[in-house]
N, C-alpha and C positions, 0 to 999 in steps of 0.2 A: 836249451835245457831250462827248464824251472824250478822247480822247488826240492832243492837236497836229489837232483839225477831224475825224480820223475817228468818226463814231455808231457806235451801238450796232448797227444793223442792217448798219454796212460789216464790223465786228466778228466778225458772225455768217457772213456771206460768205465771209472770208477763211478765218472756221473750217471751212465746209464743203467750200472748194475743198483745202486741206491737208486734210482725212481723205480728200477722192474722189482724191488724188494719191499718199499715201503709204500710205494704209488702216490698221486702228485696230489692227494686229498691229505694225506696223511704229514705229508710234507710243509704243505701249505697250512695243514693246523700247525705244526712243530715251529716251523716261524713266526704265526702270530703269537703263540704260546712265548717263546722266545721275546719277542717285542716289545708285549704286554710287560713280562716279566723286568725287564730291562727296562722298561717305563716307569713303573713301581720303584724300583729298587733308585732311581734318579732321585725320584720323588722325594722316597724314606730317608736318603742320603740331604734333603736340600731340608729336610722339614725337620732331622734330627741335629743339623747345626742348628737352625734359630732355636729350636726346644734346648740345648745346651747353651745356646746364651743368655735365655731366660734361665734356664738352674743354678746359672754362677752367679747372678744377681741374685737368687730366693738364697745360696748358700751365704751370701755376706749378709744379707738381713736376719740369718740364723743364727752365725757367728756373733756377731754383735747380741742379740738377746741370747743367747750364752754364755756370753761375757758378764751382762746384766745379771743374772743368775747365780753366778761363781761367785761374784761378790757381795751378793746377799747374803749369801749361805757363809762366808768367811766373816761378814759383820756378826753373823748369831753366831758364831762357834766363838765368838771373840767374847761376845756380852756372858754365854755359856762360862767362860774362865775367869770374869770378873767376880760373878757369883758366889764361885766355891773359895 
């Protein structure tokens, strides 16, 4: 027995009735299509970690002149209250 009661011989069935259904041109594009695709997506997945570790560096260089900023603007709101 193999997989969840189907045999080897139901196996074979099922394989002949998907080539006489799709034919083995069709099949053979599905797999490279498939491949291809599964290629890409490794790819997108290896190229979007190092792009996320270059964005958490560009976020603390941002943070920090934000920081810079918040406390300019609190130095004039302060000079602002000396005034009146």
């Amino acid at each position: 027995m193999g997989f969840g009661g189907i045999g080897i011989p139901s196996l074979i069935l099922i394989l002949v009735i998907v080539i006489l259904l799709f034919g083995t041109k069709r099949l053979r594009g599905i797999g490279s299509d498939l491949g291809s695709a599964l290629k890409n997506f490794k790819k997108s997945v290896k190229d979007g970690t190092s792009k996320s570790d270059d964005a958490d560096s560009e976020d603390k260089v941002e943070d920090q002149s934000a920081k810079s900023v918040i406390e300019g603007e609190a130095t004039e709101k302060d000079k602002d209250k000396d005034k009146v």
